[in-house]
C-alpha positions as CSV (number, residue, x, y, z in Angstrom):
1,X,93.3,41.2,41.5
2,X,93.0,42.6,45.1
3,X,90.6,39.5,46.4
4,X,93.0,37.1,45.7
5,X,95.8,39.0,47.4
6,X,97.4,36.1,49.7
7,X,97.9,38.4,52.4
8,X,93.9,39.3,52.9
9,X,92.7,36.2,51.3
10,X,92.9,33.9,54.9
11,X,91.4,36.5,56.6
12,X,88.4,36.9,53.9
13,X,88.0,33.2,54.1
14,X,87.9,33.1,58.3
15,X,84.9,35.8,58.2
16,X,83.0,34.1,55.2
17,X,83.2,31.0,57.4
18,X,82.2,32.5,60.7
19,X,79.4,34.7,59.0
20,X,77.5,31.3,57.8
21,X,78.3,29.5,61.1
22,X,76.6,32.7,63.3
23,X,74.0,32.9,60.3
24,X,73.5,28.9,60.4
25,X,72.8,28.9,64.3
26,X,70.8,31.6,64.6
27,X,68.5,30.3,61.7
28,X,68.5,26.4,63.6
29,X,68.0,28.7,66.9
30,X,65.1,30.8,66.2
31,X,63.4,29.6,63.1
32,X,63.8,25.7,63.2
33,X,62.9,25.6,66.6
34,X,59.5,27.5,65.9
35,X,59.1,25.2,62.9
36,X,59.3,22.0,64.8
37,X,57.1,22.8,67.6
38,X,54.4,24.0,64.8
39,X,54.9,20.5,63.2
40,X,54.3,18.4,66.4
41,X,51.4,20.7,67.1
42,X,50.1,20.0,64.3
43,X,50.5,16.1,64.4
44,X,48.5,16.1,67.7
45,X,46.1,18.1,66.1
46,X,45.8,15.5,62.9
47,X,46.0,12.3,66.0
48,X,43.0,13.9,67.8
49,X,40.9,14.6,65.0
50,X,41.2,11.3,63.6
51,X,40.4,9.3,66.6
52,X,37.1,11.5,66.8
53,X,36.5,10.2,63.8
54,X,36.9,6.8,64.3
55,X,34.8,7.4,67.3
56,X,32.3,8.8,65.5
57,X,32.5,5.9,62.7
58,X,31.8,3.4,65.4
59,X,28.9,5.2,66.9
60,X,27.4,5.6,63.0
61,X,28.1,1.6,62.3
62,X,25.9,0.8,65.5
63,X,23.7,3.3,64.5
64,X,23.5,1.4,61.2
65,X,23.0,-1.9,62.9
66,X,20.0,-0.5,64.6
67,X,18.4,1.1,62.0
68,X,18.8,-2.4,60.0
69,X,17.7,-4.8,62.2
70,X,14.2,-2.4,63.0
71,X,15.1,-2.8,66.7
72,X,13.6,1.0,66.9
Protein backbone atom coordinates (compact mmCIF):
# COMPACT_ATOMS: atom_id res chain seq x y z
CA UNK A 1 0.00 0.00 0.00
CA UNK A 2 1.46 3.32 -1.24
CA UNK A 3 0.69 5.28 2.32
CA UNK A 4 2.72 3.21 4.20
CA UNK A 5 5.58 3.34 1.75
CA UNK A 6 8.69 4.10 4.18
CA UNK A 7 10.14 6.38 1.84
CA UNK A 8 6.97 9.01 1.84
CA UNK A 9 5.64 7.89 5.12
CA UNK A 10 8.23 10.59 7.35
CA UNK A 11 7.44 13.06 5.15
CA UNK A 12 3.45 12.45 5.43
CA UNK A 13 3.93 12.41 9.12
CA UNK A 14 6.12 15.94 9.25
CA UNK A 15 3.08 17.81 7.25
CA UNK A 16 0.18 16.02 9.31
CA UNK A 17 2.12 17.40 12.30
CA UNK A 18 2.87 20.90 11.11
CA UNK A 19 -0.80 21.28 9.56
CA UNK A 20 -2.39 20.76 13.21
CA UNK A 21 0.42 22.93 14.88
CA UNK A 22 -0.42 26.03 12.09
CA UNK A 23 -4.21 24.91 12.46
CA UNK A 24 -3.86 24.87 16.46
CA UNK A 25 -2.27 28.45 16.67
CA UNK A 26 -4.26 30.10 14.47
CA UNK A 27 -7.45 28.70 16.20
CA UNK A 28 -5.74 29.86 20.06
CA UNK A 29 -4.84 33.12 17.90
CA UNK A 30 -7.90 34.39 16.43
CA UNK A 31 -10.76 32.53 18.04
CA UNK A 32 -9.76 31.91 21.69
CA UNK A 33 -8.61 35.20 22.06
CA UNK A 34 -12.08 36.66 20.96
CA UNK A 35 -13.61 34.03 23.23
CA UNK A 36 -11.88 35.11 26.33
CA UNK A 37 -12.29 38.81 26.06
CA UNK A 38 -16.22 38.00 25.46
CA UNK A 39 -16.10 35.90 28.76
CA UNK A 40 -14.49 38.70 30.96
CA UNK A 41 -16.85 41.07 29.33
CA UNK A 42 -19.33 39.30 30.25
CA UNK A 43 -18.25 38.71 34.02
CA UNK A 44 -18.14 42.60 34.39
CA UNK A 45 -21.32 42.75 32.99
CA UNK A 46 -22.87 39.89 35.58
CA UNK A 47 -20.39 42.01 38.72
CA UNK A 48 -22.17 45.25 37.76
CA UNK A 49 -25.56 44.09 37.57
CA UNK A 50 -25.51 42.37 40.66
CA UNK A 51 -24.14 45.14 42.79
CA UNK A 52 -27.14 47.23 41.39
CA UNK A 53 -29.09 44.92 42.75
CA UNK A 54 -27.83 44.64 46.00
CA UNK A 55 -28.01 48.42 45.92
CA UNK A 56 -31.29 48.33 45.05
CA UNK A 57 -32.17 45.55 47.84
CA UNK A 58 -30.85 47.91 50.46
CA UNK A 59 -32.73 50.95 49.30
CA UNK A 60 -36.14 48.46 49.20
CA UNK A 61 -35.23 47.07 53.00
CA UNK A 62 -35.19 50.77 54.27
CA UNK A 63 -37.96 51.45 52.30
CA UNK A 64 -39.60 48.52 54.13
CA UNK A 65 -38.45 49.76 57.49
CA UNK A 66 -40.24 53.03 56.75
CA UNK A 67 -43.23 51.79 55.57
CA UNK A 68 -43.35 49.54 58.83
CA UNK A 69 -42.67 51.69 61.51
CA UNK A 70 -45.50 54.42 59.90
CA UNK A 71 -42.70 57.03 60.10
CA UNK A 72 -44.55 58.50 56.71
Amino acid sequence: MPQFDSYSFSGQVLWILLGYLFFFLFILKCYLSHFSEMLKFRQKLINVYSSTNSIVKNENNSLDFFFSNKIF
